[in-house]
PDB file of the backbone (N, CA, C, O) and the ligand in Angstrom, with CONECT records:
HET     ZN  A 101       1
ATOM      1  N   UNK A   1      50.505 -37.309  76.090  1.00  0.00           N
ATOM      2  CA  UNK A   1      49.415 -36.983  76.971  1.00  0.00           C
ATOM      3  C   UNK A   1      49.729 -35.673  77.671  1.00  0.00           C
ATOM      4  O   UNK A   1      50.834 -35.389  78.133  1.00  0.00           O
ATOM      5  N   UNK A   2      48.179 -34.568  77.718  1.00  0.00           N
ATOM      6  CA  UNK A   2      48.794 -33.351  78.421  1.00  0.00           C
ATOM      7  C   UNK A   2      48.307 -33.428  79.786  1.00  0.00           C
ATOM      8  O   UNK A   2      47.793 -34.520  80.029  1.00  0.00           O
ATOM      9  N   UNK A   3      48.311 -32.685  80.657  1.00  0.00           N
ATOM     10  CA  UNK A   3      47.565 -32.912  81.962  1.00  0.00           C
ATOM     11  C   UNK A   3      48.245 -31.251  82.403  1.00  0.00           C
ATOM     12  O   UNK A   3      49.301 -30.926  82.945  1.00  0.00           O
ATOM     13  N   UNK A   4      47.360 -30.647  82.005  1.00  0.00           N
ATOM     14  CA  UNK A   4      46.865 -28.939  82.341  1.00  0.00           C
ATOM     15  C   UNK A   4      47.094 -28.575  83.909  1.00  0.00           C
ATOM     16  O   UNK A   4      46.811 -29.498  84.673  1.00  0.00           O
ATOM     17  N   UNK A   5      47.532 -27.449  84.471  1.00  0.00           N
ATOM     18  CA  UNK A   5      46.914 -26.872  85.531  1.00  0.00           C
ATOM     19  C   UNK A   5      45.381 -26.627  86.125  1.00  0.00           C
ATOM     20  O   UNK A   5      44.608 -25.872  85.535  1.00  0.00           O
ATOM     21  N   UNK A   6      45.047 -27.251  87.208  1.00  0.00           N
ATOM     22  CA  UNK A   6      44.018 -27.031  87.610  1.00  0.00           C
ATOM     23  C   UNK A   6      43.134 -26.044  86.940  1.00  0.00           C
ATOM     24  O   UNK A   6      43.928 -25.256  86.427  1.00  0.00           O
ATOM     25  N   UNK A   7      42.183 -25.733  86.719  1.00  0.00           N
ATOM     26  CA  UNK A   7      41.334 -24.883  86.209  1.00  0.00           C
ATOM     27  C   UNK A   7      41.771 -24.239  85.036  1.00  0.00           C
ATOM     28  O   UNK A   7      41.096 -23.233  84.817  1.00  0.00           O
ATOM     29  N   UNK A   8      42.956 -24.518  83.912  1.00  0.00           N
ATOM     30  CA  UNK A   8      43.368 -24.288  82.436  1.00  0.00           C
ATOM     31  C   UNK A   8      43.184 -25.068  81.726  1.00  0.00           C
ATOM     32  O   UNK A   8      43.383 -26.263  81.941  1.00  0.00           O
ATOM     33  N   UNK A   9      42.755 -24.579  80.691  1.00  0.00           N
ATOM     34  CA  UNK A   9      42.963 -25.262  79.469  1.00  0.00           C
ATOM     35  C   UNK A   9      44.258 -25.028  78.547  1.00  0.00           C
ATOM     36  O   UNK A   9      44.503 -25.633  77.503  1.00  0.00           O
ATOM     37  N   UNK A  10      44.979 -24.100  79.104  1.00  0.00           N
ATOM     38  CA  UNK A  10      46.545 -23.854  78.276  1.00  0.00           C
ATOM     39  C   UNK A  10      47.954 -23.811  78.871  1.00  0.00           C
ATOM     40  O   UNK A  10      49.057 -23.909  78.333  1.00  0.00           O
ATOM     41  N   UNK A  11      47.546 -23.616  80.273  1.00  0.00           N
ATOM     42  CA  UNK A  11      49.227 -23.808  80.672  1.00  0.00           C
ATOM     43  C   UNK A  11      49.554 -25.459  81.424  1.00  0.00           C
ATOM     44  O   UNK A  11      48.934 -25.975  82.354  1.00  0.00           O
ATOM     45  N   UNK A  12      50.671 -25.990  80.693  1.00  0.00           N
ATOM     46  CA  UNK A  12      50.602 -27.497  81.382  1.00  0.00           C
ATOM     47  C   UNK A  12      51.274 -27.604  82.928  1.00  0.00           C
ATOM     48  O   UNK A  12      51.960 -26.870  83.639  1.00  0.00           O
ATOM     49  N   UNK A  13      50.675 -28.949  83.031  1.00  0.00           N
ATOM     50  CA  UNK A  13      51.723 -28.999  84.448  1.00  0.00           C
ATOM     51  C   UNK A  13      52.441 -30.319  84.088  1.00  0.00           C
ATOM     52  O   UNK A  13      53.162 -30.783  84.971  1.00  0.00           O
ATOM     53  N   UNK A  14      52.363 -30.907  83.070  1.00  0.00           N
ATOM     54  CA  UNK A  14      53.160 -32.561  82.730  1.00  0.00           C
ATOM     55  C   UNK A  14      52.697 -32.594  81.194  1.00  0.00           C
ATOM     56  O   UNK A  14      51.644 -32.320  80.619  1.00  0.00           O
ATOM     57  N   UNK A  15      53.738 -32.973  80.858  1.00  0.00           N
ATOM     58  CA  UNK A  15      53.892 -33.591  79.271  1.00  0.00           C
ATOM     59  C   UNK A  15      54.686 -35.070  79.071  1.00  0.00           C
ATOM     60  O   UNK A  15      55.903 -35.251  79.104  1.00  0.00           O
ATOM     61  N   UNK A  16      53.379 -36.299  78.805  1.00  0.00           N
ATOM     62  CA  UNK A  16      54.244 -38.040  78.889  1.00  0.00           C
ATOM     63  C   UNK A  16      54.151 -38.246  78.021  1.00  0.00           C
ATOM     64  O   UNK A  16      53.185 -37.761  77.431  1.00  0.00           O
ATOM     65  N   UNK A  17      55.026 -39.063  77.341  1.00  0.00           N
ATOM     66  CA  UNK A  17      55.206 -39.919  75.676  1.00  0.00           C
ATOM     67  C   UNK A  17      54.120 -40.486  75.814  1.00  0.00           C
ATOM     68  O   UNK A  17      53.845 -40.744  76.985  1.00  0.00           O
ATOM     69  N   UNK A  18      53.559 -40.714  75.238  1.00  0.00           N
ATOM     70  CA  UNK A  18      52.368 -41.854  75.136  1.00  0.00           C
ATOM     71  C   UNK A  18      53.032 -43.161  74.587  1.00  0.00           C
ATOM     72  O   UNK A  18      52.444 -44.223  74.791  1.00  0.00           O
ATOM     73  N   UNK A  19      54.370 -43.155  73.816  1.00  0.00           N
ATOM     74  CA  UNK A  19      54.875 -44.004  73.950  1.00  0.00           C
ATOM     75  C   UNK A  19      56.194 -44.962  74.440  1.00  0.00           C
ATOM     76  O   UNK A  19      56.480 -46.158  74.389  1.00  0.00           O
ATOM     77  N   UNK A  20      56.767 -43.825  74.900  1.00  0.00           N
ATOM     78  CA  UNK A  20      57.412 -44.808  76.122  1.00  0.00           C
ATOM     79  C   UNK A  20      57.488 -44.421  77.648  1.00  0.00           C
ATOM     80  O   UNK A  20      58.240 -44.940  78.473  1.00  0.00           O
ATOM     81  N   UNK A  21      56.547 -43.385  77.880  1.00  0.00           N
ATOM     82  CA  UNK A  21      56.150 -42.954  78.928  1.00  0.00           C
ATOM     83  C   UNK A  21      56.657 -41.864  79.877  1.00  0.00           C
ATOM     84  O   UNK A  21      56.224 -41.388  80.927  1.00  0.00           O
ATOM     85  N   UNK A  22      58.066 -41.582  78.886  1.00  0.00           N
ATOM     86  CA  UNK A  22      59.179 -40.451  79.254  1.00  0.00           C
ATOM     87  C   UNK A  22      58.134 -39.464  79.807  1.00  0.00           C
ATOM     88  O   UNK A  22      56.943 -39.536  79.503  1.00  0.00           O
ATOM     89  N   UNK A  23      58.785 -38.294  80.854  1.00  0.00           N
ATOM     90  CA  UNK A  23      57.903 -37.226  81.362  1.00  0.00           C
ATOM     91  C   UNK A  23      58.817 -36.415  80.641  1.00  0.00           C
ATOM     92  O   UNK A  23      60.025 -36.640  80.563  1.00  0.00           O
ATOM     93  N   UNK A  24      58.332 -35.652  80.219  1.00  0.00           N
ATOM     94  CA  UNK A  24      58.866 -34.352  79.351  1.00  0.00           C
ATOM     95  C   UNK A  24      59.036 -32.986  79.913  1.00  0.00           C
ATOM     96  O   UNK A  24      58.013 -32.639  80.503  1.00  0.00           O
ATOM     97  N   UNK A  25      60.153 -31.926  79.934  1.00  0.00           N
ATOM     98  CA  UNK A  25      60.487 -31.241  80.466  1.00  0.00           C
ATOM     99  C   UNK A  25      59.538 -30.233  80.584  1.00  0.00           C
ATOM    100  O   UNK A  25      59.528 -29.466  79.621  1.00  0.00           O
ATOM    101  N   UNK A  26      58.502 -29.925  81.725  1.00  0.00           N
ATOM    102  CA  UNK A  26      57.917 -28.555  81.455  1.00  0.00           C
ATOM    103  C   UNK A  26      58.009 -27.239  82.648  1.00  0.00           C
ATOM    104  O   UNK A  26      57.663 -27.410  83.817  1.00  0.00           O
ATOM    105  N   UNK A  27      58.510 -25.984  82.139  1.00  0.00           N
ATOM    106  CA  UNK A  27      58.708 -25.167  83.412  1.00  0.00           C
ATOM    107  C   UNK A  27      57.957 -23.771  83.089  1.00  0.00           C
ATOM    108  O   UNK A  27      58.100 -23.139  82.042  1.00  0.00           O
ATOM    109  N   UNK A  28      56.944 -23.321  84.424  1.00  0.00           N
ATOM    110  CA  UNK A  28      55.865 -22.584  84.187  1.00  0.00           C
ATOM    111  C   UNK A  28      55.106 -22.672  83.074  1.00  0.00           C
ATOM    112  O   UNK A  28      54.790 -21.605  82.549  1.00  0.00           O
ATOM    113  N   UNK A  29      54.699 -23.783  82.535  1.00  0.00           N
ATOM    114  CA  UNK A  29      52.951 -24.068  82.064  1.00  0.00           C
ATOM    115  C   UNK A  29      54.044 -24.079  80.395  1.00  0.00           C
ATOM    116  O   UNK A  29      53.499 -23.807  79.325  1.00  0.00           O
ATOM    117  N   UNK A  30      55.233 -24.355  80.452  1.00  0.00           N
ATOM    118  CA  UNK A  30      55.587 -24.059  79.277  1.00  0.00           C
ATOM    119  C   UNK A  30      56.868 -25.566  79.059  1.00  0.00           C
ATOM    120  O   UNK A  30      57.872 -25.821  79.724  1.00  0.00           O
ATOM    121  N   UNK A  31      56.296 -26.260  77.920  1.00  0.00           N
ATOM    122  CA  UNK A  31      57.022 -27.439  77.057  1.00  0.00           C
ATOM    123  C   UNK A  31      58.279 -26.609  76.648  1.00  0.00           C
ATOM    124  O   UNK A  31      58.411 -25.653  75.885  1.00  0.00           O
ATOM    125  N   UNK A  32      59.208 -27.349  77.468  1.00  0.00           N
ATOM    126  CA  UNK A  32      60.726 -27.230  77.153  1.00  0.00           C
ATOM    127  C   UNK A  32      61.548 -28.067  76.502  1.00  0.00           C
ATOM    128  O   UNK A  32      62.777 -28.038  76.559  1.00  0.00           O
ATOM    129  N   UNK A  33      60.759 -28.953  75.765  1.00  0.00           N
ATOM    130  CA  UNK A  33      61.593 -29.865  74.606  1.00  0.00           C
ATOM    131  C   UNK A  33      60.864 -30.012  73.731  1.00  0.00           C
ATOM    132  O   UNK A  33      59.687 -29.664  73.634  1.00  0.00           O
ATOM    133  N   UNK A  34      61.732 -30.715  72.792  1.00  0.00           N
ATOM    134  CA  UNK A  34      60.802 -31.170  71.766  1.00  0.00           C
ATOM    135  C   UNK A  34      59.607 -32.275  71.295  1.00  0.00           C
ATOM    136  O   UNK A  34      59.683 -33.433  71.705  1.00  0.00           O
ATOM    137  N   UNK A  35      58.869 -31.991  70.704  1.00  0.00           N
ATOM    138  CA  UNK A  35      57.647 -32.906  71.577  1.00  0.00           C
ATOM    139  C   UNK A  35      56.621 -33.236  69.834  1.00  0.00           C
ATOM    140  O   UNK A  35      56.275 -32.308  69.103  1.00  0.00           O
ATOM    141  N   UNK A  36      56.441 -34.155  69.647  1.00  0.00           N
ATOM    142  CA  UNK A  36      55.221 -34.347  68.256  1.00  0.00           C
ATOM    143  C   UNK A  36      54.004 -34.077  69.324  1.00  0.00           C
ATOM    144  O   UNK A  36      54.158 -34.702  70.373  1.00  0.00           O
ATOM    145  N   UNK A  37      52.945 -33.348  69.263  1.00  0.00           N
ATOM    146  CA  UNK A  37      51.416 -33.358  69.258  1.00  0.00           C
ATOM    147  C   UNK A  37      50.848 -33.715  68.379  1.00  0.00           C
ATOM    148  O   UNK A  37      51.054 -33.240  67.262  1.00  0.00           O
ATOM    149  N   UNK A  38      49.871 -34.751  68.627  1.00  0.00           N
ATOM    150  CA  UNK A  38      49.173 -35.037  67.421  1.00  0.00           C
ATOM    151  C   UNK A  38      47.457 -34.833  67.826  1.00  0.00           C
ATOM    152  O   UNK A  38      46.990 -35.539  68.720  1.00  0.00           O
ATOM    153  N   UNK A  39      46.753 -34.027  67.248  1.00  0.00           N
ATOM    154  CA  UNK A  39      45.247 -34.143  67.322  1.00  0.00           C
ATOM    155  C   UNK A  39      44.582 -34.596  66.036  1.00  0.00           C
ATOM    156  O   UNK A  39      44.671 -34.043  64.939  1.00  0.00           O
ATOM    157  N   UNK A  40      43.992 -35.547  66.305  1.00  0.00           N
ATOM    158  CA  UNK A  40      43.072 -35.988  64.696  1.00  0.00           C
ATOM    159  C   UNK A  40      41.746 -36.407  64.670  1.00  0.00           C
ATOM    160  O   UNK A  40      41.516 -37.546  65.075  1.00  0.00           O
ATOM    161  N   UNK A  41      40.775 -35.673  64.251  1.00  0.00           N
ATOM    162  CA  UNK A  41      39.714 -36.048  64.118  1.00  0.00           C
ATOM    163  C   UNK A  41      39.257 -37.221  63.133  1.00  0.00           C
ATOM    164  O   UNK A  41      39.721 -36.858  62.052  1.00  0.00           O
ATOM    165  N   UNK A  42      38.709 -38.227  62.965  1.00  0.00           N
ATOM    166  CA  UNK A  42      38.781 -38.901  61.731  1.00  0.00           C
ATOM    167  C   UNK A  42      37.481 -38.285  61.255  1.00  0.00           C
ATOM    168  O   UNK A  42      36.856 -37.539  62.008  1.00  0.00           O
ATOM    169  N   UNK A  43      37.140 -38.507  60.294  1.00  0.00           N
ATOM    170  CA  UNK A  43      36.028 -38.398  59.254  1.00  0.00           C
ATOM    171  C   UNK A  43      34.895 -39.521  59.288  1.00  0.00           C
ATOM    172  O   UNK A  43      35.087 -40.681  59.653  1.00  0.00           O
ATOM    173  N   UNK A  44      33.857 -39.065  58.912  1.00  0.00           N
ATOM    174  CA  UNK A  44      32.591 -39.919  58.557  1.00  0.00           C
ATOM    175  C   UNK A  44      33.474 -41.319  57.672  1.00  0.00           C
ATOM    176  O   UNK A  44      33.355 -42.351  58.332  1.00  0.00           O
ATOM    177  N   UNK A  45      33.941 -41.439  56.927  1.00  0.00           N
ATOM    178  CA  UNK A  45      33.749 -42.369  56.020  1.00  0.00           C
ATOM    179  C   UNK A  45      35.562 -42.890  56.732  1.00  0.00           C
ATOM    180  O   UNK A  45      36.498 -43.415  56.128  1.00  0.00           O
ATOM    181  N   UNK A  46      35.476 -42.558  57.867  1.00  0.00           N
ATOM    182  CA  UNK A  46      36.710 -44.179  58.789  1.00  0.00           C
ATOM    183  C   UNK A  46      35.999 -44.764  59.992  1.00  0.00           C
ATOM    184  O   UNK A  46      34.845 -44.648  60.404  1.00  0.00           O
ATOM    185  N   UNK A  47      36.828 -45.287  60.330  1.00  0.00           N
ATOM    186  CA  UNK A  47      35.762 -46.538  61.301  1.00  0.00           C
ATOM    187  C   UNK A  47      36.213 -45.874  62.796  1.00  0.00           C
ATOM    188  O   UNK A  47      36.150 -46.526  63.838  1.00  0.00           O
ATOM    189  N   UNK A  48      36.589 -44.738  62.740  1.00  0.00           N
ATOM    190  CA  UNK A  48      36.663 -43.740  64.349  1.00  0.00           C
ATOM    191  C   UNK A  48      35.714 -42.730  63.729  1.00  0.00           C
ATOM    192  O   UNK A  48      36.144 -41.650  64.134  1.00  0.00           O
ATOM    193  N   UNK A  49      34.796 -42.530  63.066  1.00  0.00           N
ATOM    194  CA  UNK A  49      34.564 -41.369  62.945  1.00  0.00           C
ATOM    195  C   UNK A  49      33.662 -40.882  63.831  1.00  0.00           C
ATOM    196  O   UNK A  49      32.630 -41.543  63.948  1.00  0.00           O
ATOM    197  N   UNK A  50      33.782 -39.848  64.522  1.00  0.00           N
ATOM    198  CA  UNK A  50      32.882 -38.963  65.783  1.00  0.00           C
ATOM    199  C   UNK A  50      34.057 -39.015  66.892  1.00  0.00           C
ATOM    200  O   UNK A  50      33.889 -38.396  67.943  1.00  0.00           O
ATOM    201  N   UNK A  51      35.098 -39.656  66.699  1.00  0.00           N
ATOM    202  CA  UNK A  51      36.249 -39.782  67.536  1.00  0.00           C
ATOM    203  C   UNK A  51      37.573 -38.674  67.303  1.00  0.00           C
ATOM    204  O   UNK A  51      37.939 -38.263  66.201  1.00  0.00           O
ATOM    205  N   UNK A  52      38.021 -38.406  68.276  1.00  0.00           N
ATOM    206  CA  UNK A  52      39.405 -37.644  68.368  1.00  0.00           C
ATOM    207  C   UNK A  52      40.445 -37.833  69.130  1.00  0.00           C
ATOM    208  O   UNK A  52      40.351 -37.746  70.354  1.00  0.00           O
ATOM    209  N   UNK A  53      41.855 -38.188  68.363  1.00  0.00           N
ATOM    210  CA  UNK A  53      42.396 -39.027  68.948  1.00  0.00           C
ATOM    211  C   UNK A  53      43.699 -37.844  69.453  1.00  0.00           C
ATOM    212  O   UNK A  53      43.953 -36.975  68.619  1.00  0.00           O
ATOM    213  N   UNK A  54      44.422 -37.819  70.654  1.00  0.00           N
ATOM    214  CA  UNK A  54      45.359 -37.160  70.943  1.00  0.00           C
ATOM    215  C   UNK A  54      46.161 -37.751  71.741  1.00  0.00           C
ATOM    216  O   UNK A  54      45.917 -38.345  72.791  1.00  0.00           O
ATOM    217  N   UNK A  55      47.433 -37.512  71.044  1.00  0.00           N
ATOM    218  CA  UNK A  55      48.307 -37.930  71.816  1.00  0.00           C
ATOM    219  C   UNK A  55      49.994 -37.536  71.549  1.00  0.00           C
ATOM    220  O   UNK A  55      50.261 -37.082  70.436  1.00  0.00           O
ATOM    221  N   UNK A  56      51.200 -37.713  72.614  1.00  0.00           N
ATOM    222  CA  UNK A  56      52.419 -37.212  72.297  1.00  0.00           C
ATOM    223  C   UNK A  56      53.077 -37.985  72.085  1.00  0.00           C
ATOM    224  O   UNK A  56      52.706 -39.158  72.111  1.00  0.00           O
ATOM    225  N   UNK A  57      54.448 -37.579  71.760  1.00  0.00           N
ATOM    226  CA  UNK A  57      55.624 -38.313  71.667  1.00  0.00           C
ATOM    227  C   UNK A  57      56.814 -37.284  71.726  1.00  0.00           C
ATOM    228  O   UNK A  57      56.935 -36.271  71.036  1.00  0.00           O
ATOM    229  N   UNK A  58      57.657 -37.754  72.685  1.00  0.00           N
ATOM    230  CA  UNK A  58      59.245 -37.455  72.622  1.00  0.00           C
ATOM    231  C   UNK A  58      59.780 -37.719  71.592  1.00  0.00           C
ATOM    232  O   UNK A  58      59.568 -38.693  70.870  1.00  0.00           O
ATOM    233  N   UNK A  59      60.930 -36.385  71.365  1.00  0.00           N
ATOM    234  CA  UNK A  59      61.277 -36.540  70.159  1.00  0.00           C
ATOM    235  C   UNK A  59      61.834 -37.454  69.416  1.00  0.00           C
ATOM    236  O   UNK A  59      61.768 -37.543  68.190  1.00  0.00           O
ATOM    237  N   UNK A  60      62.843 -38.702  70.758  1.00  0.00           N
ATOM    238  CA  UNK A  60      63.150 -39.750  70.382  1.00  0.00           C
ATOM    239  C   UNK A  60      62.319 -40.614  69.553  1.00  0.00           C
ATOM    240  O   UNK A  60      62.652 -41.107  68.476  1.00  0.00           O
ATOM    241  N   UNK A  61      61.030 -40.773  70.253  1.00  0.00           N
ATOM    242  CA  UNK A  61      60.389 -42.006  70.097  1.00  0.00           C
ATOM    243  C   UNK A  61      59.499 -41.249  68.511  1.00  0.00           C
ATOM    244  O   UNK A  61      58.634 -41.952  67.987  1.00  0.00           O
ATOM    245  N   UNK A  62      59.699 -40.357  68.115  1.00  0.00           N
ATOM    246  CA  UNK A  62      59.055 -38.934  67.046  1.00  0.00           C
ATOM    247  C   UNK A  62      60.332 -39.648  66.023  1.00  0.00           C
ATOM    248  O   UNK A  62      59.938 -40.104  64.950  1.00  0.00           O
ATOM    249  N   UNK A  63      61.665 -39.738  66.299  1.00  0.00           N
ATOM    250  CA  UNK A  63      62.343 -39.920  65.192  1.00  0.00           C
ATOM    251  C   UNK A  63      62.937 -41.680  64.851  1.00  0.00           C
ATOM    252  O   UNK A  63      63.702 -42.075  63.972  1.00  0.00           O
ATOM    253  N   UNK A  64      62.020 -42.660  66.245  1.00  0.00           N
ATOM    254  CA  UNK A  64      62.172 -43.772  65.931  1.00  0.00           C
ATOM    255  C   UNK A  64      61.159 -44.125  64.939  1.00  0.00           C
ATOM    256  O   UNK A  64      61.441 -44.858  63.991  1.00  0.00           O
ATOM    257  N   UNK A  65      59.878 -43.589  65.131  1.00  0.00           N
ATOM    258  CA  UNK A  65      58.667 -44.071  64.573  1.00  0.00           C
ATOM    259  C   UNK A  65      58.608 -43.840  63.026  1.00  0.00           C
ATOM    260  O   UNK A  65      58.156 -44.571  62.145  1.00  0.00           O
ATOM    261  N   UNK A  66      59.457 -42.069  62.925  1.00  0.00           N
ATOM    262  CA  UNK A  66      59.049 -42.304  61.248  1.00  0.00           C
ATOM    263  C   UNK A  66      60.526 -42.321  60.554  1.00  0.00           C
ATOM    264  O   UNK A  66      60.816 -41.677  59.546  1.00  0.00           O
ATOM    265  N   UNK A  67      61.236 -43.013  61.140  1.00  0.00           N
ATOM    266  CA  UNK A  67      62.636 -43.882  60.375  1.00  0.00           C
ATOM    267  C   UNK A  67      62.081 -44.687  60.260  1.00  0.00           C
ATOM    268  O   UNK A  67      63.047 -45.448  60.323  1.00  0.00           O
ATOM    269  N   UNK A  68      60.935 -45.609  60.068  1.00  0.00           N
ATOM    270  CA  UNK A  68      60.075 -46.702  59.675  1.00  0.00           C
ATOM    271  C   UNK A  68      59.319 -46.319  58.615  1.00  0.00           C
ATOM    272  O   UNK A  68      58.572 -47.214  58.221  1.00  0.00           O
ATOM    273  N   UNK A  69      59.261 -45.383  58.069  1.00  0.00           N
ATOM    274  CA  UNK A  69      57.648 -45.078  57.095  1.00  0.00           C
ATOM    275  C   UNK A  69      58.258 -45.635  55.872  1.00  0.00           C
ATOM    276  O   UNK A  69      59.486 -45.716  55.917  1.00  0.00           O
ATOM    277  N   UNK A  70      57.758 -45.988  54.926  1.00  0.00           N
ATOM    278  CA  UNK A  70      58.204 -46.616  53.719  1.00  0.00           C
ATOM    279  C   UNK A  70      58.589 -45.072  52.794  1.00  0.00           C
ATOM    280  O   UNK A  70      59.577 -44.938  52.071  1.00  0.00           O
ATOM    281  N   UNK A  71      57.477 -43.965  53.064  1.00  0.00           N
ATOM    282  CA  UNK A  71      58.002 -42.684  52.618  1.00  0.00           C
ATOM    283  C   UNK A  71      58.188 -41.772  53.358  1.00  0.00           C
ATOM    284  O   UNK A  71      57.376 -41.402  54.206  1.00  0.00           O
ATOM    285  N   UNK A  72      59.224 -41.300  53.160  1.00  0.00           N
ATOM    286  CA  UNK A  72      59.844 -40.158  54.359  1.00  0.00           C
ATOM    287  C   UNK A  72      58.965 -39.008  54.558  1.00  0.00           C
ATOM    288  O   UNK A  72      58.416 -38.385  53.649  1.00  0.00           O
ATOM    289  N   UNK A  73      58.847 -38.717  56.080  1.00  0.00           N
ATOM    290  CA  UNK A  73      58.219 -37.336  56.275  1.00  0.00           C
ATOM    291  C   UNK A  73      58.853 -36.241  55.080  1.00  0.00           C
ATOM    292  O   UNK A  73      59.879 -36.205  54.401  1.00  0.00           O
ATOM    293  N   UNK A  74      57.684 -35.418  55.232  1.00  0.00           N
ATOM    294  CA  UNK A  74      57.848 -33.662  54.315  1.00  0.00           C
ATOM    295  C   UNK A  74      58.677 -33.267  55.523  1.00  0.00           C
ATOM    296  O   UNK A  74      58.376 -33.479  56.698  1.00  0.00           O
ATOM    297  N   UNK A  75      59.877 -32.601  55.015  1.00  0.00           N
ATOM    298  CA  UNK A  75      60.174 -31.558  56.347  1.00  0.00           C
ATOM    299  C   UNK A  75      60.072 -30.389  54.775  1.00  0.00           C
ATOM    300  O   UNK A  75      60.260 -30.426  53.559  1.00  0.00           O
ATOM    301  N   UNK A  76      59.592 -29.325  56.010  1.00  0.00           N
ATOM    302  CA  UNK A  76      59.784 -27.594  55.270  1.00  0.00           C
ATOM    303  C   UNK A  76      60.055 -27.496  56.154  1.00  0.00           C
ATOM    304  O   UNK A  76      59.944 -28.245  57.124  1.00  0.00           O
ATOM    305  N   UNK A  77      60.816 -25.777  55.935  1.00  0.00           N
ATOM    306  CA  UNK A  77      61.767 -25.100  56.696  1.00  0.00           C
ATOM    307  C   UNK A  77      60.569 -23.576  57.703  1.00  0.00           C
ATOM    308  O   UNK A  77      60.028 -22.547  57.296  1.00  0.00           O
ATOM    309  N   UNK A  78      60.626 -24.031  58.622  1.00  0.00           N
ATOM    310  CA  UNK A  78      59.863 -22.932  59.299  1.00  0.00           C
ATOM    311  C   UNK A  78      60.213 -21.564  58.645  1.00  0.00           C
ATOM    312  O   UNK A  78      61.372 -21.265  58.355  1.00  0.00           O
ATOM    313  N   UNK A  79      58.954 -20.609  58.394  1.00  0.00           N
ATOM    314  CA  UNK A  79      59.651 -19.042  57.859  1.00  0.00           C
ATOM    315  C   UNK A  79      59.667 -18.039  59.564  1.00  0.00           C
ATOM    316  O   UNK A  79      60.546 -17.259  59.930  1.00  0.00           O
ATOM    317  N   UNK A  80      58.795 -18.304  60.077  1.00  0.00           N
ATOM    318  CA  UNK A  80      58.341 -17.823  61.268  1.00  0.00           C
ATOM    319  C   UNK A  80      58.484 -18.615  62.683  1.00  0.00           C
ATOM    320  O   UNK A  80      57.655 -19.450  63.044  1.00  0.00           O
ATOM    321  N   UNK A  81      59.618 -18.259  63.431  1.00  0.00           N
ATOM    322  CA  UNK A  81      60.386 -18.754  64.161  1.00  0.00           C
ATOM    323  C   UNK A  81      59.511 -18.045  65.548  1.00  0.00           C
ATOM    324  O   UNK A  81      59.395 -16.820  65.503  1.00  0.00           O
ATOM    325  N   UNK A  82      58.908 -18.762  66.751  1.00  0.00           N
ATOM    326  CA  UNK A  82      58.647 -18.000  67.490  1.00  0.00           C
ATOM    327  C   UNK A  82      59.689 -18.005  68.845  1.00  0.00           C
ATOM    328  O   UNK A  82      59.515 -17.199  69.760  1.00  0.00           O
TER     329      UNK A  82
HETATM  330 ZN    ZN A 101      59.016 -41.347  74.057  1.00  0.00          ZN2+
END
């Protein structure tokens, strides 16, 4: 979950797991750890569709969740490091 500075839409003032509720490090409007964002629109033909779902996770609870997947995440190697 993000929760913005008053009158922004881009610099934060809090970053929470959505799933275990950790507050996440942020200093001047800027995420200082590592963090999954997820935004997803579903499509006409799923049963959210017209819905958008957002939400975070700490990286912990990012590397508990998909040590569960039956198939392992894609990792690629970033080319463009910012
Ligand atoms: Zn977490």
């Amino acid at each position: 979950m993000r929760i913005y500075e008053e009158g922004s839409r881009e610099k934060l003032s809090a970053v929470i797991c959505n799933q275990c509720g950790k507050k996440m490090k942020v200093e001047n409007g800027i995420l200082m750890e590592g963090c999954c964002h997820v935004e997803t629109p579903f499509s006409y033909f799923s049963q959210k569709d017209g819905h958008r779902y957002l939400f975070d996770l700490c990286e912990e609870c990012y590397d508990r969740i998909i040590a569960e997947f039956s198939v392992p995440a894609e990792i690629r190697e970033e080319t463009e490091l910012l």
